[in-house]
C-alpha positions as CSV (number, residue, x, y, z in Angstrom):
1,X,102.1,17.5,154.6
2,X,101.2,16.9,157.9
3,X,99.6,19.7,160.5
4,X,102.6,19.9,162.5
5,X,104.5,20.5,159.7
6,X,103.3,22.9,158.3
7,X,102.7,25.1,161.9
8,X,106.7,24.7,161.8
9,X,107.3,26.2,158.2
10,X,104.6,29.4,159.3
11,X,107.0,29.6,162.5
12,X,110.1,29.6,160.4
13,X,108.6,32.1,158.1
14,X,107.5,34.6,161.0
15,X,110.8,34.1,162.3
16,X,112.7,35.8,160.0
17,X,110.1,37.9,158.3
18,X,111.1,41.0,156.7
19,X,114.4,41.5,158.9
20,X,112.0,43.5,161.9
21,X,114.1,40.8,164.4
22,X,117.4,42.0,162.9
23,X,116.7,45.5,163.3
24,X,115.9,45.6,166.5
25,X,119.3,43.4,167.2
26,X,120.6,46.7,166.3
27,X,118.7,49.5,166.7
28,X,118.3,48.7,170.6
29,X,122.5,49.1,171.3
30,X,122.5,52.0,168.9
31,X,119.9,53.8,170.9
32,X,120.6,52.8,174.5
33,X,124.8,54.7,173.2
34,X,122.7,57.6,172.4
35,X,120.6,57.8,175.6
36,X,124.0,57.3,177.9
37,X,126.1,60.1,175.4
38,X,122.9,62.6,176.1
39,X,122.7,62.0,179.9
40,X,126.9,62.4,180.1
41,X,126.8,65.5,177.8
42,X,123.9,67.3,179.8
43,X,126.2,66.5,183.4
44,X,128.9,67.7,181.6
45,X,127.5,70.9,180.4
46,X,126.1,71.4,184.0
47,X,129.5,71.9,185.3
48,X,131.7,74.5,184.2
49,X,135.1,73.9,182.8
50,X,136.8,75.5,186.0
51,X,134.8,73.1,188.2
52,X,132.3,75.5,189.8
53,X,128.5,75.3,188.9
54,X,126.8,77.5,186.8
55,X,124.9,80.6,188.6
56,X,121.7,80.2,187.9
57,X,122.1,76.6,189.9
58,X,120.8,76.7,192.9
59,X,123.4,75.8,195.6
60,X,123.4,74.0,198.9
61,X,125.1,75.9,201.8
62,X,127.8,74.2,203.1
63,X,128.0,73.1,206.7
64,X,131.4,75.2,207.5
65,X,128.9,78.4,206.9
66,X,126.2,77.6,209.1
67,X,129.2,76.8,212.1
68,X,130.6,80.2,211.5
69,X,127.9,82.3,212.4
């Protein structure tokens, strides 16, 4: 058994040691769903179902307000 060698069976070995490579495979999609269903549920519950934003959200006047006066 030559040096080479055996550096390629320690590579092989680390390669596919303990399944950490095949987790991650997973675990990163699974997590990066959760992230985007957080962000769209907190939009969602930032909006009222009739379309109108909640009152203690502070509000921008609009520019037909300020021409009025």
């Amino acid at each position: 058994m030559s040096i080479g060698s055996s550096q390629f069976a320690t590579q092989a070995i680390l390669a596919h040691e303990g399944g950490w490579d095949e987790f991650l495979l997973v675990s990163g999609p699974i997590v990066v769903i959760i992230g985007l269903l957080v962000l769209a549920k907190r939009r969602v519950d930032a909006i009222e179902p009739n379309g109108t934003k909640r009152p203690n959200e502070p509000t921008k006047p609009s520019k037909s307000a300020k021409s009025s006066k």
